[in-house]
DSSP file (Angstrom, degrees, kcal/mol; ACC not computed):
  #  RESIDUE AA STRUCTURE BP1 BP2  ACC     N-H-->O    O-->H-N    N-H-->O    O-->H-N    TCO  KAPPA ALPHA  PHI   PSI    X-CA   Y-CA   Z-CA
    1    1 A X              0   0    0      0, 0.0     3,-0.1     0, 0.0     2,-0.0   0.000 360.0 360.0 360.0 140.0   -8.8  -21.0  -64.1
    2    2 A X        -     0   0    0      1,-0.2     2,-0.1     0, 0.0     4,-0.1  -0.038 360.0 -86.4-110.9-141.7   -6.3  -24.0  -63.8
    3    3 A X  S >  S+     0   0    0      2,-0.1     3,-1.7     3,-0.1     2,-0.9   0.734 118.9  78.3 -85.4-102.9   -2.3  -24.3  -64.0
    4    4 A X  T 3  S+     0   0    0      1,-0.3     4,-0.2     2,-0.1    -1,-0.0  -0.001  92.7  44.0  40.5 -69.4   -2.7  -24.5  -67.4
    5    5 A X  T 3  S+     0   0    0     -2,-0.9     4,-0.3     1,-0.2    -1,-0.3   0.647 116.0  43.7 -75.4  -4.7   -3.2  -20.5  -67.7
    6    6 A X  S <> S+     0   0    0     -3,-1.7     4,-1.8     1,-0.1     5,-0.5   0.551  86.0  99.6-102.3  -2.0   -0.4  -19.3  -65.5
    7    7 A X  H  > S+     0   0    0     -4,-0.3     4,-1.2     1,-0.3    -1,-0.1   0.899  95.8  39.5 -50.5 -20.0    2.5  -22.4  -67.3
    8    8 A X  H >> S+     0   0    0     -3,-0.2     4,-1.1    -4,-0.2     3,-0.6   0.992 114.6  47.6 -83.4 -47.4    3.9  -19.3  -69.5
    9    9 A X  H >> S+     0   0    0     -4,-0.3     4,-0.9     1,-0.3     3,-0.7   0.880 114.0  53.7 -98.7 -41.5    3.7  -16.5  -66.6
   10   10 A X  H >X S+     0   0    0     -4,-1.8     4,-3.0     1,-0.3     3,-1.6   0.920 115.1  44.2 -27.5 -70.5    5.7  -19.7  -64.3
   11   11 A X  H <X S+     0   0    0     -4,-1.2     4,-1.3    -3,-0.6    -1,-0.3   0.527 107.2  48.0 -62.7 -20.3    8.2  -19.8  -66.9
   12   12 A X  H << S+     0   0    0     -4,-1.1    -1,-0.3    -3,-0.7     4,-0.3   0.539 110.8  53.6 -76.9 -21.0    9.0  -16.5  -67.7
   13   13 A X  H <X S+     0   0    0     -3,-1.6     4,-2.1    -4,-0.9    -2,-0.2   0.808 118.1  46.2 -98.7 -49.8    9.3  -15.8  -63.7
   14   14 A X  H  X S+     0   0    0     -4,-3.0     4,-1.1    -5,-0.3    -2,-0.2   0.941 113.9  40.9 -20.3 -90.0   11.9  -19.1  -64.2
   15   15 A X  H  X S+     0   0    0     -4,-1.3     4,-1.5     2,-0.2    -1,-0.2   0.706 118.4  50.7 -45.8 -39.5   13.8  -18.2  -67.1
   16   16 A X  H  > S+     0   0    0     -4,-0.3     4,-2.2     1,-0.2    -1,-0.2   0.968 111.9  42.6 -79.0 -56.8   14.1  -14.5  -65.9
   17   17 A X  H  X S+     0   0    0     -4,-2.1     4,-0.9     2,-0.2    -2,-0.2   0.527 113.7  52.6 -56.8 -15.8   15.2  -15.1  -62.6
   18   18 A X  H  < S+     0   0    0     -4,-1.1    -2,-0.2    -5,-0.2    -3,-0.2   0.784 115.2  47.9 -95.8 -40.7   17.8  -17.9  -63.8
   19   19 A X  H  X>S+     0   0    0     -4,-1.5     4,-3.1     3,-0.1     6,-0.9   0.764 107.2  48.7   6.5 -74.3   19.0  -15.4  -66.1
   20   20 A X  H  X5S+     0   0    0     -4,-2.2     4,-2.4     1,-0.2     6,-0.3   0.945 115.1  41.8 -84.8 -41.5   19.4  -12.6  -64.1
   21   21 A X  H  <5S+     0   0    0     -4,-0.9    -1,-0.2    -5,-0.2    -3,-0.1   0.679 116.4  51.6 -78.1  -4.8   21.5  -14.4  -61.1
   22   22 A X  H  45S-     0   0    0     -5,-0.1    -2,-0.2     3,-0.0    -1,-0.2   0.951 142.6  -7.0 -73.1 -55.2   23.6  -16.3  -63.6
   23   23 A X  H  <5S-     0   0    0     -4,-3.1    -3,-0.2    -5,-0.0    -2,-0.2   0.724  91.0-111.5-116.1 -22.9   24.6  -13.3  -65.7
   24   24 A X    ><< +     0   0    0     -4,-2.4     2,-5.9    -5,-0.7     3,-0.8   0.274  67.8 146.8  70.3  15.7   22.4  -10.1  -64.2
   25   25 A X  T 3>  +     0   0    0     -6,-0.9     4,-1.0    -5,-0.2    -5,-0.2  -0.009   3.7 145.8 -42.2  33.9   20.6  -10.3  -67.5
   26   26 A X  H 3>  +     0   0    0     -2,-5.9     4,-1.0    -6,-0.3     5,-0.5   0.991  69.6  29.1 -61.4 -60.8   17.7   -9.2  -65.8
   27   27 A X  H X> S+     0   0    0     -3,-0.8     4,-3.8     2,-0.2     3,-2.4   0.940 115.8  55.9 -57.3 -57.2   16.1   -6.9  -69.2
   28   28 A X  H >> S+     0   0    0      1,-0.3     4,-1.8     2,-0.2     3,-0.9   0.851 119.2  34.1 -50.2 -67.2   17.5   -8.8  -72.1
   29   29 A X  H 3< S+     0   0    0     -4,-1.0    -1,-0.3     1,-0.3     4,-0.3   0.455 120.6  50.7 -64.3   2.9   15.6  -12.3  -70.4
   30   30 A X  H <X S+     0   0    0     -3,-2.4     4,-2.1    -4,-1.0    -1,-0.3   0.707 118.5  35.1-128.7 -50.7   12.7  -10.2  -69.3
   31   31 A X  H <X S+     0   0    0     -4,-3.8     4,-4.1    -3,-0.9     5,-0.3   0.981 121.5  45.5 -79.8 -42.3   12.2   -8.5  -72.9
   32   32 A X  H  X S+     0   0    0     -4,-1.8     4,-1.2     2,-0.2    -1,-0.2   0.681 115.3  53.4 -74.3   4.3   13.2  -11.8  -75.0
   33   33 A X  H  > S+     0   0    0     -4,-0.3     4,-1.5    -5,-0.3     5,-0.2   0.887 113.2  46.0 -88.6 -64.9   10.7  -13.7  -72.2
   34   34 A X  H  X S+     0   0    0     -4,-2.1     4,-1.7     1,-0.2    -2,-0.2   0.927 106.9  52.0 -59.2 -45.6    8.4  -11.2  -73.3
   35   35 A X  H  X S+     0   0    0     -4,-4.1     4,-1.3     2,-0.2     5,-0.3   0.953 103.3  64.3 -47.1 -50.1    8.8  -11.4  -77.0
   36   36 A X  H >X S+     0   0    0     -4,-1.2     4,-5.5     1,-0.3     3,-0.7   0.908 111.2  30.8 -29.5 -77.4    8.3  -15.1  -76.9
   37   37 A X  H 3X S+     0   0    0     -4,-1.5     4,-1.4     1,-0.3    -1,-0.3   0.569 112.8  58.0-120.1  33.5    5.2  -15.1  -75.9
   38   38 A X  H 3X S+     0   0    0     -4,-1.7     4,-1.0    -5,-0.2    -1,-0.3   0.461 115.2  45.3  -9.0 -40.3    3.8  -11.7  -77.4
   39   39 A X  H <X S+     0   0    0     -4,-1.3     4,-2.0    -3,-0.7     5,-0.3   0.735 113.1  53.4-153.9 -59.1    4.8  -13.3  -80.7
   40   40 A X  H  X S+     0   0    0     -4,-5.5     4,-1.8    -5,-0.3     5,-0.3   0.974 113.7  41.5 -41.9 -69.0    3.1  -17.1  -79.6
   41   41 A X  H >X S+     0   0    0     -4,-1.4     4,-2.3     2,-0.2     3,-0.6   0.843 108.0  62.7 -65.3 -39.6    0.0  -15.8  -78.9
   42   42 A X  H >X S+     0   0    0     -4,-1.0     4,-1.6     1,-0.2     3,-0.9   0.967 115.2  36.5  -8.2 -89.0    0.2  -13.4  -82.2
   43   43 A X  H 3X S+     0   0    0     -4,-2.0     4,-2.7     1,-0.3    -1,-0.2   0.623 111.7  55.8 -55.5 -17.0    0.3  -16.4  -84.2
   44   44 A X  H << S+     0   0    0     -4,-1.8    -1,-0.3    -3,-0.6     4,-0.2   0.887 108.1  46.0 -90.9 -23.5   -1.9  -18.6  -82.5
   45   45 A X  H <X S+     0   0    0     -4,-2.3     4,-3.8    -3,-0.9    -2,-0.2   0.831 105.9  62.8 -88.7  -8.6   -4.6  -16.3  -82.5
   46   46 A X  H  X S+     0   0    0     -4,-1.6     4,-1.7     2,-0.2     5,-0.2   0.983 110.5  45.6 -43.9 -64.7   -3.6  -15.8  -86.9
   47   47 A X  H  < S+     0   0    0     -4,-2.7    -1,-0.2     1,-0.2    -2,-0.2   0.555 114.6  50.2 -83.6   9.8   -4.6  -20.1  -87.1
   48   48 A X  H >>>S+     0   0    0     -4,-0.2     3,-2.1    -3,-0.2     4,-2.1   0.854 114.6  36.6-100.8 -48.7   -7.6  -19.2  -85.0
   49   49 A X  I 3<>S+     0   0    0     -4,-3.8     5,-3.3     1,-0.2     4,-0.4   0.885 119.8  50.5 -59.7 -30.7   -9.1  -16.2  -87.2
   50   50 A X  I 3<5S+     0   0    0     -4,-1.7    -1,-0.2     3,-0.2    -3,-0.1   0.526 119.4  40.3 -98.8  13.3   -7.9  -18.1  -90.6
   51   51 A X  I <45S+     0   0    0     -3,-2.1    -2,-0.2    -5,-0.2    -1,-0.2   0.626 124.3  35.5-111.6 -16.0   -9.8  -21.3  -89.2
   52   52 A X  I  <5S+     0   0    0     -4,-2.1     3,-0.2     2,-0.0    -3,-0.2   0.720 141.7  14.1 -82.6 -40.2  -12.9  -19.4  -87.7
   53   53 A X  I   <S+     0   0    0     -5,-0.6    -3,-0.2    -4,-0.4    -4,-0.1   0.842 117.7  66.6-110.9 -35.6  -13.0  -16.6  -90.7
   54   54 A X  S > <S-     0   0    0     -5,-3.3     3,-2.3     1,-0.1     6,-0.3   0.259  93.2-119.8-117.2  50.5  -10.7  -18.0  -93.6
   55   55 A X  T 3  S-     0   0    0      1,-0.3    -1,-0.1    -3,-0.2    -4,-0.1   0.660  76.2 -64.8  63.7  12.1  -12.2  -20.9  -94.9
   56   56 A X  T 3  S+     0   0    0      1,-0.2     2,-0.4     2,-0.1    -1,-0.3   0.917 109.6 111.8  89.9  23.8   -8.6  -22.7  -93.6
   57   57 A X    X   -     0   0    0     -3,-2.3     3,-0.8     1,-0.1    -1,-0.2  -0.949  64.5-144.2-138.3 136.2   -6.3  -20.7  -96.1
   58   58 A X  G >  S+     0   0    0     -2,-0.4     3,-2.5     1,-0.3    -1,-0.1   0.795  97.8  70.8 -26.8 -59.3   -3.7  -17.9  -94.8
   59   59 A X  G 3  S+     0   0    0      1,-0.3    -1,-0.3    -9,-0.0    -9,-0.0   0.863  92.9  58.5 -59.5 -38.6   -4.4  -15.8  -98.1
   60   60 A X  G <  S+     0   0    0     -3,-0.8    -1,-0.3    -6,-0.3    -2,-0.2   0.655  85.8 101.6 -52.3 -24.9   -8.1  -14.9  -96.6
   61   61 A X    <   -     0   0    0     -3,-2.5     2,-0.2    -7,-0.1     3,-0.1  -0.270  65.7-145.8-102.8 147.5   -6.6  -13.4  -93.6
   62   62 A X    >   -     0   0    0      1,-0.1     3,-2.0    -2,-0.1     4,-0.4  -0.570  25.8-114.6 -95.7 163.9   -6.3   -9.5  -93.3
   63   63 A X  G >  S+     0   0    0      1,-0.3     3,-0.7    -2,-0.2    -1,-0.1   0.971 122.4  54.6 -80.0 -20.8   -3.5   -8.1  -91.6
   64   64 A X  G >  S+     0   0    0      1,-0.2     3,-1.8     2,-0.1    -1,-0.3   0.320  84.2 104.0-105.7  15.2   -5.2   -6.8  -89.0
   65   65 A X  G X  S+     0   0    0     -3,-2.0     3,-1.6     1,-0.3    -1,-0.2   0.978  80.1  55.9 -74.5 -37.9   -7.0  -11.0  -88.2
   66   66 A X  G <  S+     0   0    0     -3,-0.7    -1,-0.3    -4,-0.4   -20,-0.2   0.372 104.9  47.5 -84.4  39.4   -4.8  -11.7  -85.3
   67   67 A X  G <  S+     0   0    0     -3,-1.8     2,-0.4    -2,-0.2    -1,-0.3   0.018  83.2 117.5-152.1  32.8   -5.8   -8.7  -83.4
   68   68 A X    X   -     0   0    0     -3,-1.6     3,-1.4     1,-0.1     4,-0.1  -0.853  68.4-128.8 -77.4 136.4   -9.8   -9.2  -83.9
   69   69 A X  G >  S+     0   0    0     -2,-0.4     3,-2.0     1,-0.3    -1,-0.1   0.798  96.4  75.7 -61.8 -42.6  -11.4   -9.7  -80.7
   70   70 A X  G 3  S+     0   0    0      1,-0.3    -1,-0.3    -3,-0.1    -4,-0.0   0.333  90.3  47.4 -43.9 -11.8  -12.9  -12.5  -81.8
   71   71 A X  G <  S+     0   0    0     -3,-1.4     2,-0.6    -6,-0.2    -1,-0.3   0.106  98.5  83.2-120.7   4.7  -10.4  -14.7  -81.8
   72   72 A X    <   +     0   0    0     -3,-2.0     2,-0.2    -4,-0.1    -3,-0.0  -0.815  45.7 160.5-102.4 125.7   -9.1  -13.8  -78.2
   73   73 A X     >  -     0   0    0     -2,-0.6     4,-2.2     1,-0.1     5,-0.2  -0.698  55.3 -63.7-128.9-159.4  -10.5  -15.2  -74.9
   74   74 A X  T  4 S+     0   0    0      2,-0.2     5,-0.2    -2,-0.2     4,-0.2   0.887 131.7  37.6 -50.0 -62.3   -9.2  -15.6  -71.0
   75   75 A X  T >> S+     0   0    0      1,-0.3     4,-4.3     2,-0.2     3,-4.0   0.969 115.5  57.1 -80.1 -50.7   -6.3  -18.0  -71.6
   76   76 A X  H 3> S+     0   0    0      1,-0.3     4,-0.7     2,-0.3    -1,-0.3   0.937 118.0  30.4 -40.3 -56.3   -5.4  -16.2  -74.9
   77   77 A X  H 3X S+     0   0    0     -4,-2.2     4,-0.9     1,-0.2    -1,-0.3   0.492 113.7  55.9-101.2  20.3   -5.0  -13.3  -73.4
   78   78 A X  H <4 S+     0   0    0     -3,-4.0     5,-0.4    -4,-0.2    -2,-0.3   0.619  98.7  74.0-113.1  -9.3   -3.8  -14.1  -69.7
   79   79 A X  H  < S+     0   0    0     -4,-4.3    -2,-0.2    -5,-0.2    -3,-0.1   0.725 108.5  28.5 -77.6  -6.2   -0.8  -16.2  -71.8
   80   80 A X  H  X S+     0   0    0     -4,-0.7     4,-0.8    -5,-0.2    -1,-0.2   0.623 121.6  47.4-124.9  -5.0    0.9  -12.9  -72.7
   81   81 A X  H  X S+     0   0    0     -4,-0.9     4,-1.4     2,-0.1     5,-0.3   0.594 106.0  55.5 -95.0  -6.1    0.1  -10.5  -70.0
   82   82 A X  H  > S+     0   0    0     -4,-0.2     4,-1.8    -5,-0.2     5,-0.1   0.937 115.5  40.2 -82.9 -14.1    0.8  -12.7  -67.0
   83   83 A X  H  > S+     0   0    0     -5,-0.4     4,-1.6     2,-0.2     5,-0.3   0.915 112.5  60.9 -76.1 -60.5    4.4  -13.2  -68.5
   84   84 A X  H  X S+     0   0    0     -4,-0.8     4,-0.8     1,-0.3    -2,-0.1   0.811 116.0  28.1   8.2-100.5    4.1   -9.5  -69.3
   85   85 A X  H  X S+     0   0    0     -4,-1.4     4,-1.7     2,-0.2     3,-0.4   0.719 114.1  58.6 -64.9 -22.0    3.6   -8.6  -65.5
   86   86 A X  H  X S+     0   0    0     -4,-1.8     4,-2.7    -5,-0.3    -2,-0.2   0.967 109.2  52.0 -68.3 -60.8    5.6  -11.4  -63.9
   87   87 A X  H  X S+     0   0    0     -4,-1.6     4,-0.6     1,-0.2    -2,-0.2   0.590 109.6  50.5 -37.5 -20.6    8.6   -9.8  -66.2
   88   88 A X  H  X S+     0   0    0     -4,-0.8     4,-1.7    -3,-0.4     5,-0.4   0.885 111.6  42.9 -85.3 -75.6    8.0   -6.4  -64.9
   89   89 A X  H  X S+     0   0    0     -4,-1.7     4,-2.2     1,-0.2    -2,-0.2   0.918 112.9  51.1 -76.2 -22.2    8.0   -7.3  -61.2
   90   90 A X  H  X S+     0   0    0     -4,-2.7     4,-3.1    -5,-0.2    -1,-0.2   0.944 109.8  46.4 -78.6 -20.3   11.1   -9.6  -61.3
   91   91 A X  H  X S+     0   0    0     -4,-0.6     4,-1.7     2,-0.2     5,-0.4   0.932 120.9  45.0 -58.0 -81.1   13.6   -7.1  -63.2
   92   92 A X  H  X S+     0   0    0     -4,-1.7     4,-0.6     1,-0.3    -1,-0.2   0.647 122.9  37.3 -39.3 -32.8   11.9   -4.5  -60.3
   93   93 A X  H >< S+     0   0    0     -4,-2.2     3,-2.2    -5,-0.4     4,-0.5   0.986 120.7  44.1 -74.0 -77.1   12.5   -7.4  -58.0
   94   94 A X  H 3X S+     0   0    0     -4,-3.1     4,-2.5     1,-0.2     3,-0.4   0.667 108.5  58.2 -19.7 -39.9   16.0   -8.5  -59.7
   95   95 A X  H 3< S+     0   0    0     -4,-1.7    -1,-0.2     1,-0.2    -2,-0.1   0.904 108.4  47.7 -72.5 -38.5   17.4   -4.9  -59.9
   96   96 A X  T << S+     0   0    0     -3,-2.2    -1,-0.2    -4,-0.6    -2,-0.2   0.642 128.3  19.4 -82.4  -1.2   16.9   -4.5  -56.1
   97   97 A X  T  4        0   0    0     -4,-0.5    -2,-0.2    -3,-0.4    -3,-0.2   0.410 360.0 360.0-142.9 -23.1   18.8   -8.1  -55.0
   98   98 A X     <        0   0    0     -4,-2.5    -3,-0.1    -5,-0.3    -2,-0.1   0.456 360.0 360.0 -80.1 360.0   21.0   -9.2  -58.1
């Protein structure tokens, strides 16, 4: 593992915490932190199944292609649960200090 896999979960602990002592926004930044990248990694693993599995065109794609295993590994999947869980324990964190 490098920096590389933790640069969303960094930024989400950022953004959330900059957030929450500016305004006490602690959920809203903590769920739209989370949406972000839930919703990146969604799509990124959509161009890896319709470049692994659909010849390169969109229309090949099933709905269900970005949630084949096959197109998820380590990074893939540690770029939306480590924001995931960093969002979790700063609101817990936030709630108790903001």
């Amino acid at each position: 593992m490098t920096l590389r896999d933790f640069e969303h979960s960094i930024a989400t602990a950022l953004v959330i915490t900059a957030c929450g002592l500016a305004f006490g926004l602690w959920l809203h930044a903590a769920l739209a932190m989370c949406a972000l990248f839930i919703g990146r990694e969604i799509a990124q693993a959509e161009y890896r199944w319709i470049e692994d599995y659909g010849d390169g065109r969109r229309a090949n794609m099933p709905w269900w292609g970005a949630f084949d295993p096959r197109v998820w590994d380590l990074h893939s999947m540690l770029n939306w649960i480590g924001p995931a869980v960093i969002a979790v324990a700063v609101i817990v964190w936030g709630s108790h200090h903001g």
